[in-house]
C-alpha positions in Angstrom: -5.7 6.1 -18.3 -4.5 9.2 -16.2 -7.2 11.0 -18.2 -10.3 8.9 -17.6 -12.7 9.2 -14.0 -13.1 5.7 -12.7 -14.5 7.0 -9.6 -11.8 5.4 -7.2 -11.6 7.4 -3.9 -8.6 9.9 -3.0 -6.2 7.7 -0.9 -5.5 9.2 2.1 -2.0 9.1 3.6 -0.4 6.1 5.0 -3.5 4.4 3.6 -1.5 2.7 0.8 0.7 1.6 4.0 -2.0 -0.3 4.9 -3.0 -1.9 1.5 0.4 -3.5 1.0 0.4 -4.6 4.5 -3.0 -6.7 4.3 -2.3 -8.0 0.7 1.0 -9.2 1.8 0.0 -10.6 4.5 -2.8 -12.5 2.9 -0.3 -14.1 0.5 3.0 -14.5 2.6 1.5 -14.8 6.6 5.0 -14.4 8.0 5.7 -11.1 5.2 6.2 -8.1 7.9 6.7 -4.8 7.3 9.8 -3.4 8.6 10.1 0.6 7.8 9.1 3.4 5.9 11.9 5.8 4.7 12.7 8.2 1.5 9.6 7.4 0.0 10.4 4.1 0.2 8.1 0.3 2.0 10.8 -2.2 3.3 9.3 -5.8 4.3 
């Protein structure tokens, strides 16, 4: 699908930061997120 426009909007950075951290936290309350480092989320 790399090929296709579905009109999604550019994230911006740290912006997927953000997305993990709210859908986490709507599934697991107590899920916290911890670091960022080598391109890598630790919760």
């Amino acid at each position: 699908m790399t090929n296709k426009t579905d009109n999604s909007p550019e994230l911006k950075k740290g912006e997927i930061k953000q997305i993990l951290i709210r859908t986490a936290n709507e599934i697991l309350p107590d899920f916290e997120f911890l670091a960022y480092k080598n391109n890598c989320y630790t919760f």
